[in-house]
N, C-alpha and C positions, 0 to 999 in steps of 0.2 A: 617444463620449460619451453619445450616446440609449440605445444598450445600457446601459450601466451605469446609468444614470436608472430605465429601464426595469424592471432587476433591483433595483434599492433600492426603489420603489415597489412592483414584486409582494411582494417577501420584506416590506417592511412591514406591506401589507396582509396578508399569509400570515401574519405571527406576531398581528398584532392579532385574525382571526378565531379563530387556537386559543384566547386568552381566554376566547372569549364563551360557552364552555359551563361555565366556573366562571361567568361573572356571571350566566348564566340562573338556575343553583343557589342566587347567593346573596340573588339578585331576588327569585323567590319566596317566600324565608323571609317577605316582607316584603307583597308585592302578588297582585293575583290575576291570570292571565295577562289578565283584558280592561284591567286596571289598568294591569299592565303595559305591553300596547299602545300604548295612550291614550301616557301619558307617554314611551314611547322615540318613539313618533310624534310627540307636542312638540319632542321636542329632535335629532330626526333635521329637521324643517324649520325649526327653526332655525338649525341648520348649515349644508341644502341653498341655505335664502335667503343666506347668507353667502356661500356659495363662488360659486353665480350672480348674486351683486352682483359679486362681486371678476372674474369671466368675462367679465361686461357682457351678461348672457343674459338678467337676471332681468325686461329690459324686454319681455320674447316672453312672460310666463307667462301673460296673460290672451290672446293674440290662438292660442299653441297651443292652448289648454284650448278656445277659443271655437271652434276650425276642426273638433273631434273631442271633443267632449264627453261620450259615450257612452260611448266607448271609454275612455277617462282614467277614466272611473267604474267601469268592467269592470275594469280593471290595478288601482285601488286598492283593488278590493273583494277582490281575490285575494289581492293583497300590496300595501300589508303588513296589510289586515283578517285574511280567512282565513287565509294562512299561519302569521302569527306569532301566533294565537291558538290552531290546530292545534297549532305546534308547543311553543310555552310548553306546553298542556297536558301534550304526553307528556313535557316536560320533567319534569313537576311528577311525573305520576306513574312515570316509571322513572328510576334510575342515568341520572346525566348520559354515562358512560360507555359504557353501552347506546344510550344516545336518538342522541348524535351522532356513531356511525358508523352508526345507520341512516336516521338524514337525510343520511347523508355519499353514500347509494347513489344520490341525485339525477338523479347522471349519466347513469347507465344509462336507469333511467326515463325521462329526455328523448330519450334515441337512440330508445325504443319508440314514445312519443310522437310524435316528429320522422317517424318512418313513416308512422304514422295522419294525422297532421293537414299533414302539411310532403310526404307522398307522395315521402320520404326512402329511398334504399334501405339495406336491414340488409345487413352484408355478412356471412360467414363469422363475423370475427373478435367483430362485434360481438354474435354469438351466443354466442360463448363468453365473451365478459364478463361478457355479461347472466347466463349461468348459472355462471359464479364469484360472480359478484356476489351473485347470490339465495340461494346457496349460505352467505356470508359472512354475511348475514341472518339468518339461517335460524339459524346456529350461533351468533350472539347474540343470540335473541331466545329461543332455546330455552337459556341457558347452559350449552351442546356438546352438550344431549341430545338429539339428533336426532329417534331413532327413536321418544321417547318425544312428542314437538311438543307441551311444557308450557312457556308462558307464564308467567314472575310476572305480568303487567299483560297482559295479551289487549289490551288497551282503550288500555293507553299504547303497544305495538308498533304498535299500527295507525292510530293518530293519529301516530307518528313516519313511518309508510309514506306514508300518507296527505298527509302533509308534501310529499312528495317528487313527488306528482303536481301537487298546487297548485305549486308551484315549477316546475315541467319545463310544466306551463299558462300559468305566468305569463310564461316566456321564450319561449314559441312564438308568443302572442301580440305579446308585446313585438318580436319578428320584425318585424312592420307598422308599427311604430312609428320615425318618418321624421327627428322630431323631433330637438333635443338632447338627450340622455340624463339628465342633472341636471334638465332642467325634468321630464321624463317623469318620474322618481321620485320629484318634489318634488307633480308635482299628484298622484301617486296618495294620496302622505300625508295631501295639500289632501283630495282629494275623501272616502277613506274615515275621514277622524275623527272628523266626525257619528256616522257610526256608531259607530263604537269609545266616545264617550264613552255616546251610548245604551243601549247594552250593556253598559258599567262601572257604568251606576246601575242597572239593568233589573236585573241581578243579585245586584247589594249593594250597604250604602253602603262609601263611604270613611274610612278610620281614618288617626290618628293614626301618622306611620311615622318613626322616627328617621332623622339622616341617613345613615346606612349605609344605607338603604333605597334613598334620593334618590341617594346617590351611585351605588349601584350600577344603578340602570335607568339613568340620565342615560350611565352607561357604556356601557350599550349601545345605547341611542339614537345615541349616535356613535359604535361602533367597529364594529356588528354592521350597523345599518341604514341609517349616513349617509354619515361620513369617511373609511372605507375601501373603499365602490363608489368612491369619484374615486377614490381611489389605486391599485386596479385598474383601472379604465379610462383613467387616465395610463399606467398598465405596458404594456398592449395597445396605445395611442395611438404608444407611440413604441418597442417594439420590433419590431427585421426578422423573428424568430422568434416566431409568437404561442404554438407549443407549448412552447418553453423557458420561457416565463414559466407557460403554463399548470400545466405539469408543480411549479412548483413548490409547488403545492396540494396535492399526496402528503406533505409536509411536516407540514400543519397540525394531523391527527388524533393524529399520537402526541406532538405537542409539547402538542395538548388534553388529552390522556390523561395524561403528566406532572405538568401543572397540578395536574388533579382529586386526582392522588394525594399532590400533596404541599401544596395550600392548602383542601382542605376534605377529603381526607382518604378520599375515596372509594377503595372496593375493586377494584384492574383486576383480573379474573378471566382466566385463558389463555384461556376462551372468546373473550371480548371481543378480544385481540391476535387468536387465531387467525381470529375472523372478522372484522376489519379487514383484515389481510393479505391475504385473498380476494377482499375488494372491491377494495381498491388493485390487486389483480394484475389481475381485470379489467380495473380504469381505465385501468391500464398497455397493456394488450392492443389496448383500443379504440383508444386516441391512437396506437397505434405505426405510424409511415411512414402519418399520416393529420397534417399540414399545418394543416390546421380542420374546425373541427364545432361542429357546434348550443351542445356544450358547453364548448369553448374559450374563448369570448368572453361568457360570464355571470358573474354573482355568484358567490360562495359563498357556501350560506346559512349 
């Protein structure tokens, strides 16, 4: 009965996260990415204070924050300030089709990482991921022309890359982190929204936004940044297999890609297939007859 729980909460969370690269799309038409932060960061800790009432956790959030409050302000400054401000932008400036399989290479990135700073060994296989992986990159960021390494957006490929190391930082860190996990990503919201709103005025005012606007950040506030980490970490919670649930993340990008092509209409180029298929094969590569890892047991951004 845990298994099947286990697998109804990952495939949940699995199909909620391909969404979230149409809402980023439709988000923007509307807000600016610091905008955007700001408000999915409202309503991802509205959600998070909900679920750790309903857990009975929420009476711990000032005595955690108070034991390691340094550190809570480091996690929130990365994610979701950093992150999700990086990665709204290269939303903003490339094809949502481009931008999220090359934050999808996350993984990889945290094995490199998980060496450097976790003094993790790379084994064989995960050299050959790493470079299908890059490989996969590479072929859509250049849309398949290789030999020619012409960028439409220089600036948005690299703030999508970029993405990927704040992410793979965020969870190395997050490594140390002893706490409940809800509280942890409820004070990062707490701690980094000063800033985010600082930044939302610092740069521009605020406009007038229909509700198609509201509705669609408030979406991703809880499906990208709130309600669907618990529902992944219910699926990990209770199944015997973490990489059966893991695995079923190879799912998400082409059911993302579907979306885009059939609710707002965007172009999937065989580039794009071709170099997703590159990265999945790596991802496939790395996890194969490998139990756990650094990357098993995270989010998807």
């Amino acid at each position: 009965m845990n298994e099947r729980h286990a697998v109804g909460y990952g495939l949940a969370a699995v199909l909620l996260w391909s969404t979230v690269a149409t809402a980023f799309k439709i988000t923007l038409n509307y807000f600016s990415p610091p905008q955007m932060v700001v408000i999915a960061s409202l309503v991802s800790i509205a959600a998070l204070i909900i679920i750790a009432t309903y857990q009975g956790t929420l009476c711990h959030l000032f005595s955690t924050f108070h034991a390691r409050p340094w550190y809570y302000l480091t996690l929130g400054l990365i994610n979701p300030f950093a992150y999700y401000l990086v990665l709204f932008k290269a939303y903003a400036l490339l094809p949502a089709s481009q931008a999220q399989p090359l934050n999808y290479s996350w993984a990889i990135t945290l094995t490199l990482m998980a060496a450097l700073f976790l003094h993790q060994k790379i084994r064989r296989q995960d050299w050959i991921a790493c470079g299908l992986g890059y490989l996969g990159v590479v072929i859509i960021a250049t849309n398949g022309d290789l030999l020619a390494l012409q960028f439409d957006s220089p600036l948005g490929v690299g703030l999508a890359l970029f993405s990927t190391l704040l992410w793979a930082l965020y969870w190395i860190i997050n490594t140390k982190n002893k706490a409940d996990p809800i509280l942890g990503l409820l004070l990062g919201f707490l701690t980094s929204l000063p800033f985010s709103i600082g930044l939302s005025f610092y740069l521009g005012g605020w406009q007038s936004v229909p509700w198609q606007g509201w509705a669609a950040v408030t979406y991703v506030g809880l499906f990208e940044m709130g309600i669907t980490f618990v529902l992944w970490l219910n699926a990990l919670r209770l199944t015997a297999n973490t990489a059966r649930i893991s695995n079923l993340i190879f799912i998400s990008p082409f059911i993302s890609l579907l979306l885009l092509a059939t609710i707002i209409g965007e172009q999937i180029t065989a580039s794009t297939i071709i170099g997703l298929l590159f990265i999945i094969s790596g991802l496939v590569i790395q996890q194969w007859r490998s139990k756990s890892s650094p990357s098993s047991e995270v989010q998807q951004p």
